[in-house]
C-alpha positions as CSV (number, residue, x, y, z in Angstrom):
1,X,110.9,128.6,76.9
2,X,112.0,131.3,79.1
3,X,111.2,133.6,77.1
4,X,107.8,132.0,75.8
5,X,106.4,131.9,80.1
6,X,107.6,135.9,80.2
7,X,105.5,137.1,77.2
8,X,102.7,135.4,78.8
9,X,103.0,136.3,82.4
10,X,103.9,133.1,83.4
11,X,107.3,133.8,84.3
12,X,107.1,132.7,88.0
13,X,105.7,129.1,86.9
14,X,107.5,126.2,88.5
15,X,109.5,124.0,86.9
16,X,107.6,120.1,86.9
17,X,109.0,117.1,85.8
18,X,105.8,116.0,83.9
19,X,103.6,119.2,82.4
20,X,100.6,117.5,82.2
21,X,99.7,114.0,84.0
22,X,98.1,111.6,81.5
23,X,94.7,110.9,81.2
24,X,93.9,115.2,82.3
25,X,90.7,116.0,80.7
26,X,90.3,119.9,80.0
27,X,87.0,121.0,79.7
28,X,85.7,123.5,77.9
29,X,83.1,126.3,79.7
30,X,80.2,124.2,78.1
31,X,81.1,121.0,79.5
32,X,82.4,122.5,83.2
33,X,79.9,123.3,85.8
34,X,80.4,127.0,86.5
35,X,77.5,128.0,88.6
36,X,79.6,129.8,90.9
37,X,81.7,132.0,88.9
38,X,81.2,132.7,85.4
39,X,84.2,132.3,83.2
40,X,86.0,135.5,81.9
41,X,86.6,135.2,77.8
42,X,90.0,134.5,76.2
43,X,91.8,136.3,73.7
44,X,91.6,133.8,70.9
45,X,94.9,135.3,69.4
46,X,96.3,135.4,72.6
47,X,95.4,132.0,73.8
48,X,96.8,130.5,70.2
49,X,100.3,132.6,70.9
50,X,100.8,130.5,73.9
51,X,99.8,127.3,72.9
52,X,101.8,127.6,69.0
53,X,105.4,128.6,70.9
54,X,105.7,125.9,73.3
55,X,104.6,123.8,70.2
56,X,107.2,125.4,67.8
57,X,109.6,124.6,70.5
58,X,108.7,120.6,71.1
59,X,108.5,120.1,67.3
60,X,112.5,121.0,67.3
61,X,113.8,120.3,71.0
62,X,111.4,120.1,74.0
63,X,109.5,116.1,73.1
64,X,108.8,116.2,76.7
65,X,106.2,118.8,76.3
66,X,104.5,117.4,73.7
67,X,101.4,115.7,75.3
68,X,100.5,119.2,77.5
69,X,100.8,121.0,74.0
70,X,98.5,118.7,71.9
71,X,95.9,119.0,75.2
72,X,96.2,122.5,74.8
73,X,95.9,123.0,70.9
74,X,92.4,120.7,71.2
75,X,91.2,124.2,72.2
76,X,92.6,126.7,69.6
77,X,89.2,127.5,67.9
78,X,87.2,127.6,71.0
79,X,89.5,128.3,74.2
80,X,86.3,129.2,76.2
């Protein structure tokens, strides 16, 4: 996982006990009100690479992670 937050530039992340509290709703820049500030685009490969590797990892030892990861892969075709 170390390695996983490092190729991503999260290496400074803090640890939580829960990734993702239940019930979150992500939204996607459709469904969010940005009159503000305009959203910047996503690398579509790049925002895949960092959902798939935490997954690879909670499929074979991280369970605990498993609901932030299946939040996160409801936006691998359109991450913005």
């Amino acid at each position: 996982m170390e390695k996983i937050l490092c190729r991503h530039g999260r290496q400074d992340a803090r640890p939580s006990l829960t990734p993702l509290n239940t019930g979150t709703r992500l939204l996607t820049s459709k469904d969010s009100d940005t009159g503000s500030q305009p959203l910047k685009p996503v690398s579509l490969q790049l925002y895949q690479s960092a959902v798939g590797a935490p997954m690879y990892a909670m499929l074979g030892t991280r369970h605990d992670i498993a609901y932030a990861v299946g939040i996160g892969s409801q936006f691998n075709r359109t991450p913005v």
